[in-house]
C-alpha positions as CSV (number, residue, x, y, z in Angstrom):
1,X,-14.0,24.4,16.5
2,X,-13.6,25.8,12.8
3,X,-14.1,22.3,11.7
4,X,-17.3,21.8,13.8
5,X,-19.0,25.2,12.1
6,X,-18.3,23.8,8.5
7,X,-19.8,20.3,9.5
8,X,-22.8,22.1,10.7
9,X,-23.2,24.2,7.4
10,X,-22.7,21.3,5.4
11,X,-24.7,19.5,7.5
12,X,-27.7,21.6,7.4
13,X,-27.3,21.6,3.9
14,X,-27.7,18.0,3.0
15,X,-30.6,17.4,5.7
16,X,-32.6,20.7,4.4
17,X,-32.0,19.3,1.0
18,X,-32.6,15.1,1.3
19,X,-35.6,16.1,4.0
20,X,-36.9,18.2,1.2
21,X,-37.0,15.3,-1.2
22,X,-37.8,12.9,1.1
23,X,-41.1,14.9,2.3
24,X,-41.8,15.8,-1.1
25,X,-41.9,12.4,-1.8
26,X,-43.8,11.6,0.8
27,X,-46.6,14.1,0.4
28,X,-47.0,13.0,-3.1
29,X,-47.4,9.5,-2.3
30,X,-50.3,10.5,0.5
31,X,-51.5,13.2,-2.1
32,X,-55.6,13.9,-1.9
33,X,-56.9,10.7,-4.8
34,X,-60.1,12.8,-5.1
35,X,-58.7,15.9,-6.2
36,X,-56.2,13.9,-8.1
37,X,-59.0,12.4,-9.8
38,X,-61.7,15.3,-10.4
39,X,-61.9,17.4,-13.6
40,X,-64.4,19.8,-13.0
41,X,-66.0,21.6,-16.2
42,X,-68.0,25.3,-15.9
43,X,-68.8,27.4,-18.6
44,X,-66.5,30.8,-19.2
45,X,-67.8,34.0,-18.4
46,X,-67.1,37.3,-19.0
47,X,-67.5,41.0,-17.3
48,X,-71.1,42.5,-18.2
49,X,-72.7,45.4,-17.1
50,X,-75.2,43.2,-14.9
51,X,-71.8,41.2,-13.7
52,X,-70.4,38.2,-15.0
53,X,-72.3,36.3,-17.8
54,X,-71.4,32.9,-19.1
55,X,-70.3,33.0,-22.4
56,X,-71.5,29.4,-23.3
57,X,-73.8,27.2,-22.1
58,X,-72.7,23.7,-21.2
59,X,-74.9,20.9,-23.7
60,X,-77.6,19.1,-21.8
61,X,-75.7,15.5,-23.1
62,X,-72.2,17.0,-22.1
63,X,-71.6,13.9,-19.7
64,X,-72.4,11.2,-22.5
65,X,-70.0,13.5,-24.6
66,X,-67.6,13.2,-21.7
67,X,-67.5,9.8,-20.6
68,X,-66.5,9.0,-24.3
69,X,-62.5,9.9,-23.7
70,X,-60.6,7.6,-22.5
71,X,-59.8,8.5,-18.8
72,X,-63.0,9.3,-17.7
73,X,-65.2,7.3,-15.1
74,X,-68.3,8.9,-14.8
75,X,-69.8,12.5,-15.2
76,X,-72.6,13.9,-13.9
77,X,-74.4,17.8,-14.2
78,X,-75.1,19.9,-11.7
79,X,-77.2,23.4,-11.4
80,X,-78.4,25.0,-8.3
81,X,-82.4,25.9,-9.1
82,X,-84.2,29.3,-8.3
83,X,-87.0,28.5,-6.4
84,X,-87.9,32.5,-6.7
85,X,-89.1,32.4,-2.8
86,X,-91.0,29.1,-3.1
87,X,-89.9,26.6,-0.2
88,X,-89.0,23.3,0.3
89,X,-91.3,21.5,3.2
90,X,-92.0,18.4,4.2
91,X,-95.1,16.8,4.0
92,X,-96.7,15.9,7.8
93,X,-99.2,17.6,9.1
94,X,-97.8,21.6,10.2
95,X,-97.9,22.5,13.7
96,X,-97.5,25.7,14.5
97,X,-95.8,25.4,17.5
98,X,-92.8,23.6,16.0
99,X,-89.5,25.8,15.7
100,X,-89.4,27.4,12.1
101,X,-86.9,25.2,10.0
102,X,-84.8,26.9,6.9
103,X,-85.9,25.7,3.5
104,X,-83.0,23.3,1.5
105,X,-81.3,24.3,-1.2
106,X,-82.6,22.9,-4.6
107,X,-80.5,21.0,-7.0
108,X,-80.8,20.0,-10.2
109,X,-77.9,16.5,-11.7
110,X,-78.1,14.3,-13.9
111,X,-77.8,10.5,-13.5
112,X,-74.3,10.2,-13.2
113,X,-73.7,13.1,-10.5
114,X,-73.8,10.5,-7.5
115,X,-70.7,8.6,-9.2
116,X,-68.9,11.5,-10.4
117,X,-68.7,13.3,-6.9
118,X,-68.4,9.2,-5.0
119,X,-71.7,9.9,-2.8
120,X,-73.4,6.8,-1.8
121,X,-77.5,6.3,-1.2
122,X,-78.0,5.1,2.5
123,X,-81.2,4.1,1.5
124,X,-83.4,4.3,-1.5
125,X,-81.9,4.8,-4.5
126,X,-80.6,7.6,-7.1
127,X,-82.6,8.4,-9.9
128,X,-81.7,7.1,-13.1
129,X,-81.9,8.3,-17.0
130,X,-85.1,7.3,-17.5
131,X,-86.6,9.6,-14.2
132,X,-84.2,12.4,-16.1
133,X,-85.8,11.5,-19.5
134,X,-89.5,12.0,-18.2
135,X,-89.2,14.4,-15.9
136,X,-90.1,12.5,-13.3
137,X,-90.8,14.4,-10.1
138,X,-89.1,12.7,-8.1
139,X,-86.1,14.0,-5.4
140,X,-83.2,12.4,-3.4
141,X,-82.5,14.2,0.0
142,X,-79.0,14.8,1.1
143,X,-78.5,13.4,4.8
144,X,-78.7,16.6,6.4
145,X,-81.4,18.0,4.4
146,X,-83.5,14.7,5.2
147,X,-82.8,15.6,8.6
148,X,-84.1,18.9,9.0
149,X,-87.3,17.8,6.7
150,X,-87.8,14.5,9.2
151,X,-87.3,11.9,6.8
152,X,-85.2,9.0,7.7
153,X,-87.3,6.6,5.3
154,X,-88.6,5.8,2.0
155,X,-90.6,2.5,1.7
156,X,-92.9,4.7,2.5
157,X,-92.6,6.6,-0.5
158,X,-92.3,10.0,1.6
159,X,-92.9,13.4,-0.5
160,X,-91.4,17.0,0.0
161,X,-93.2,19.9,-1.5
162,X,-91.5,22.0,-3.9
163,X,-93.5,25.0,-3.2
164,X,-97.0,23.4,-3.9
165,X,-95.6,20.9,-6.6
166,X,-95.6,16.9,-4.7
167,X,-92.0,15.2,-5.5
168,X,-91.6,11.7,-4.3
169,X,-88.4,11.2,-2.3
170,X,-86.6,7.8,-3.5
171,X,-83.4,8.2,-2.0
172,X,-81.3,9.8,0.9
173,X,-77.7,10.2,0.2
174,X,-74.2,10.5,2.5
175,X,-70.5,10.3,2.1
176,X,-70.3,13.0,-0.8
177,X,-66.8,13.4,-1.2
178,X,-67.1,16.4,-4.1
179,X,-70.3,18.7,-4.2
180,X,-70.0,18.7,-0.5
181,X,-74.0,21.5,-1.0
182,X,-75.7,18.3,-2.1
183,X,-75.8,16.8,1.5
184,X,-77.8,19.9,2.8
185,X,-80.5,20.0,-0.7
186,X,-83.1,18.1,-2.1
187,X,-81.6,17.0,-5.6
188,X,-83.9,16.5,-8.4
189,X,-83.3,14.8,-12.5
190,X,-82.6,17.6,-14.7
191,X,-84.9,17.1,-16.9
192,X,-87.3,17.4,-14.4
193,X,-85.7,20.8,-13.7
194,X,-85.4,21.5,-17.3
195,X,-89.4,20.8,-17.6
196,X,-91.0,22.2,-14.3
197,X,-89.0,24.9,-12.9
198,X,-87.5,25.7,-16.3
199,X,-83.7,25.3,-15.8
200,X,-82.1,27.4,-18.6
201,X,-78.6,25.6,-18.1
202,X,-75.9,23.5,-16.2
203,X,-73.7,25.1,-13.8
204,X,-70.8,22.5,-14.0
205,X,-69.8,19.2,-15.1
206,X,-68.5,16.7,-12.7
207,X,-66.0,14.6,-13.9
208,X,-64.2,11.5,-12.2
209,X,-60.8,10.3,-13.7
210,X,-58.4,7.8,-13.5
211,X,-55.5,8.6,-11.9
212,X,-53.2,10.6,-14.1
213,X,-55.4,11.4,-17.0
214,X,-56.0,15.0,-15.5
215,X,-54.1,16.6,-18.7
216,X,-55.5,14.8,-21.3
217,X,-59.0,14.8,-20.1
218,X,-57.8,18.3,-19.5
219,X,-57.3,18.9,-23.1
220,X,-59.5,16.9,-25.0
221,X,-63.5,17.3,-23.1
222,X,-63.5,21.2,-23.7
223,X,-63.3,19.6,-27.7
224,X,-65.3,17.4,-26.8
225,X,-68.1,19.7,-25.9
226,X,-68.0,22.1,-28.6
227,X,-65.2,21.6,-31.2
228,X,-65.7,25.2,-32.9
229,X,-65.2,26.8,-29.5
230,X,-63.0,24.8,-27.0
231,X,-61.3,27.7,-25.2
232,X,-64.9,28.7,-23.8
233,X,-65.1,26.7,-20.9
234,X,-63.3,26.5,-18.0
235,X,-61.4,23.2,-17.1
236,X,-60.0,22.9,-13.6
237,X,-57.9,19.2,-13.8
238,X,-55.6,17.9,-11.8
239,X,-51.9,18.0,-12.8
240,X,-49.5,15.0,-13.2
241,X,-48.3,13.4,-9.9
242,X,-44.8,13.6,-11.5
243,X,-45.1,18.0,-11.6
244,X,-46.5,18.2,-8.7
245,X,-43.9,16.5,-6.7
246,X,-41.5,18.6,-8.3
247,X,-43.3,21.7,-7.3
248,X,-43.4,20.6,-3.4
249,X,-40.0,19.8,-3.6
250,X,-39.2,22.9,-4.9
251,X,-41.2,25.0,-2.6
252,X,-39.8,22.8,0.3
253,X,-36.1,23.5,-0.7
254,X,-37.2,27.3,-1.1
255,X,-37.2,27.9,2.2
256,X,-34.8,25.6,4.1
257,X,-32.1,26.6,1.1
258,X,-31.8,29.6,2.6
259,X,-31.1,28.0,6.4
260,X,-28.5,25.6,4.9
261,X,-27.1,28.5,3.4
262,X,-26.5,31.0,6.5
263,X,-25.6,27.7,8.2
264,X,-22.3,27.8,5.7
265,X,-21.7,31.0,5.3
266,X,-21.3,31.0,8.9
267,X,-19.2,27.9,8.5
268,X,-17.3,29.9,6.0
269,X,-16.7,33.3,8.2
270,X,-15.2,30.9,10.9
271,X,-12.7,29.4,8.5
272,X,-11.9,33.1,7.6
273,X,-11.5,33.8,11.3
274,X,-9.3,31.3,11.8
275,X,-6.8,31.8,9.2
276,X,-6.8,34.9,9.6
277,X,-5.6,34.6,13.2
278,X,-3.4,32.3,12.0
279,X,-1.6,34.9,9.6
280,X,-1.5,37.0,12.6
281,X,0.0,34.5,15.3
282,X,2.3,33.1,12.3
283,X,3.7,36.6,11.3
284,X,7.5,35.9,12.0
285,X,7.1,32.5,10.6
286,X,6.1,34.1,7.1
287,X,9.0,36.3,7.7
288,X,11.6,33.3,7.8
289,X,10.1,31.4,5.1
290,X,10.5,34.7,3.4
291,X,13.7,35.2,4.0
292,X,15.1,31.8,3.2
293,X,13.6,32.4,-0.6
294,X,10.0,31.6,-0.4
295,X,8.0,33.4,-3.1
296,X,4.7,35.6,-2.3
297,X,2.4,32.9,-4.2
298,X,4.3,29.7,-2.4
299,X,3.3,31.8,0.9
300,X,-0.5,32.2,-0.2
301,X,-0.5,28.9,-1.5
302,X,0.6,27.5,2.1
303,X,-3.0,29.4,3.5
304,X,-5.1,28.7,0.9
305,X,-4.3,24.7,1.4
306,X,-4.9,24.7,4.8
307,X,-8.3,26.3,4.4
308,X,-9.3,23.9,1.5
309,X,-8.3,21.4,3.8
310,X,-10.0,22.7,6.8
311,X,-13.2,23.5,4.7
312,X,-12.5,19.8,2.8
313,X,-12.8,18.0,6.1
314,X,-15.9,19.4,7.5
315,X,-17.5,18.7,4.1
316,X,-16.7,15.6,4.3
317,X,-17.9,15.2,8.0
318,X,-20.8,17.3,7.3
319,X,-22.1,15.1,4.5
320,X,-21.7,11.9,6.6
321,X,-23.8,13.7,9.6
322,X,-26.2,14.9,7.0
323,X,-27.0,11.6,5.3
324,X,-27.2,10.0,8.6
325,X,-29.4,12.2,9.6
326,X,-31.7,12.0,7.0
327,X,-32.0,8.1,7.1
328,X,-32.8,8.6,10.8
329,X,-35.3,11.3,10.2
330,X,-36.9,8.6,8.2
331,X,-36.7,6.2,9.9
332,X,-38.4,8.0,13.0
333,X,-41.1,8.8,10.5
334,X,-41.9,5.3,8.9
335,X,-41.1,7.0,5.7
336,X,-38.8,5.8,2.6
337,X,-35.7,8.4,2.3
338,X,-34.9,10.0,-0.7
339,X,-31.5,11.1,-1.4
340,X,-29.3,12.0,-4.5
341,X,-25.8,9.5,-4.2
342,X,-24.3,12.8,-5.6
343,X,-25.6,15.3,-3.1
344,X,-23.3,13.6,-0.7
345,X,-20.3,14.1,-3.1
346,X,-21.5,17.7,-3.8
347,X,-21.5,18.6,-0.3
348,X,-17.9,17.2,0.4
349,X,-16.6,19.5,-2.6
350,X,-19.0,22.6,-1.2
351,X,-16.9,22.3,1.9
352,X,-13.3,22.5,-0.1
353,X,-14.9,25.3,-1.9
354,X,-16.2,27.7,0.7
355,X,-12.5,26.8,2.7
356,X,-11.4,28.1,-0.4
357,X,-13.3,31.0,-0.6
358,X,-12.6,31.8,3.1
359,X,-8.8,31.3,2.5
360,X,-8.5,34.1,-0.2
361,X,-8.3,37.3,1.8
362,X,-6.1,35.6,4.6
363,X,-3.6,34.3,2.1
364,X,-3.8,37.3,0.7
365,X,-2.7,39.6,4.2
366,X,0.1,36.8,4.2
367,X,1.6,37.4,1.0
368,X,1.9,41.1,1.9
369,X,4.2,40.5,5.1
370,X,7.1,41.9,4.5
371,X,10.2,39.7,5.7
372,X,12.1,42.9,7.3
373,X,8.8,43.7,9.0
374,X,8.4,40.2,9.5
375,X,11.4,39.4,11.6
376,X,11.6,43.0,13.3
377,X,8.8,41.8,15.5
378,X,10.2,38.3,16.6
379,X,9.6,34.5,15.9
């Protein structure tokens, strides 16, 4: 039964720890591609006695700047636009007796928004550079947004007012992976923004990546947009795949390290328990071996064996039980286990260890028995 709790402790240790890896693994593998492959760009900002102020304004050709480095797909601007109580309406003919509807949002992007957050046009199209150039009025409803204003086509060539200002819609737009606001606003170029409703800046830049150039697009497109004064924008970018699968797995082993670890300390008290009974039940034996010339340390040496042996063997069983269990685990879950060849080892030697531990303080009662004392009491 000692045996059995030190199998369990070991056990639980090499299961908390090879599930830990293998699920950290795992989640790595099925980790979000988007936000793996986003950099998103705003300008600092700083406390102000009207609240926070930006500190810099992001350039109007930030995305060409961008899309320069090497890592970077496409990059789009985006600013929400103040319609100072103006509303967005369709066109038709208004009838009064038709529920009141709630204005959309206005947005301003540039050409390369749709890219950068992986929207796709259901039909229509997105505006292009030479709309932003112009300052076309022109707009592309998000699907939701086209919904509440009752437009579900544009060969037509549909228009929404922008308070009285005609805007031609071109496009409706779905599946926006990023920028999740653009499905419920009417989006307009920038320039056009820029022009008409005079847009004094961008909000953000939206940047898509390939995968793993998060830290060097990280570093280099603050530089990019203003060499003299990099550190004044803010860069949220993804981390490498390699860091964050060693944070998981060490926020996994956090918390099931300290289950393994009660599970063998337990392990360890019954070892204790037992040779400690053992010293007890084996009182007149000490006593002989005493008395036929065997020295205090050969004595303590006798117990502490036995207890590296008894912790020795459920490390040993323990690891076995633990591996298998992990490959099972696994196995169950279709996933590909992970495993350090030495954990196995480790945990074998653990189990001599705490046996040894457990085995100090009844070796040392035994060493104490005198033989006198001993043999007064009976074999």
């Amino acid at each position: 039964m000692t045996i059995v709790s030190t199998v369990l402790g070991i056990a639980s240790l090499v299961v908390t720890i090879g599930v830990a890896q293998t699920a950290a693994a795992q989640i790595a593998s099925q980790f979000d591609a988007v936000a793996a492959t986003q950099v998103v760009i705003a300008p600092g900002t700083q406390d102000s006695a009207v609240g926070e102020v930006a500190v810099v304004r992001l350039p109007w050709d930030a995305a060409d700047r961008v899309e320069r480095l090497a890592g970077v797909e496409d990059a789009g601007l985006v600013a929400s636009v103040d319609l100072a109580g103006a509303e967005i309406t369709a066109v038709p003919v208004h009838d009064p007796a038709a529920p009141a509807v709630a204005s959309p949002e206005l947005v301003a992007a540039s050409a390369g928004l749709l890219d950068a957050v992986r929207g796709h046009v259901v039909t229509g199209r997105w505006f292009d550079a030479g709309h932003d150039a112009r300052g076309d009025r022109v707009a592309v409803l998000g699907e939701r947004a086209a919904e509440r204003l009752g437009i579900d086509r544009v060969d037509s060539q549909p228009s929404i007012l922008v308070g009285d200002v005609p805007y031609t819609v071109i496009g409706i737009v779905a599946g926006v992976e990023r920028r999740q606001d653009i499905l419920d606003a009417a989006v307009i170029p920038m320039g056009t923004a820029r022009f008409e409703l005079d847009l004094a800046a961008a909000e953000e830049l939206q940047v898509r990546i390939a995968v793993g150039a998060g830290p060097v697009v990280g570093r280099q497109a603050p530089i990019a947009l203003d060499p003299n004064a990099p550190e004044q924008f803010d860069v949220a970018a993804p981390r490498s795949g390699s860091q964050l699968q060693e944070d998981v797995a060490a926020d996994v082993n956090l918390v099931f390290l300290v289950l393994g670890a009660l599970a063998l300390v337990a392990g360890g008290l019954g070892i204790a328990n037992l040779t400690m009974a053992s010293v007890t039940e084996r009182t007149g034996e000490i006593g002989l071996r005493r008395a036929f010339g065997a020295s205090r340390g050969q004595i303590g040496a006798q117990f502490m064996l036995e207890s590296v042996i008894v912790g020795l063997l459920g490390g040993l069983i323990g690891a076995s039980v633990g591996t298998a269990s992990i490959v099972g685990i696994a196995i169950a879950q279709g996933w590909t286990p992970v495993l350090d060849p030495l954990l196995a080892v480790a945990a074998a030697s653990l189990g001599a260890v705490v046996g040894a531990g457990a085995g100090v303080l009844p070796a040392r009662r035994a060493t104490r028995v005198e033989p006198v004392d001993a043999l007064r009491g009976g074999l």
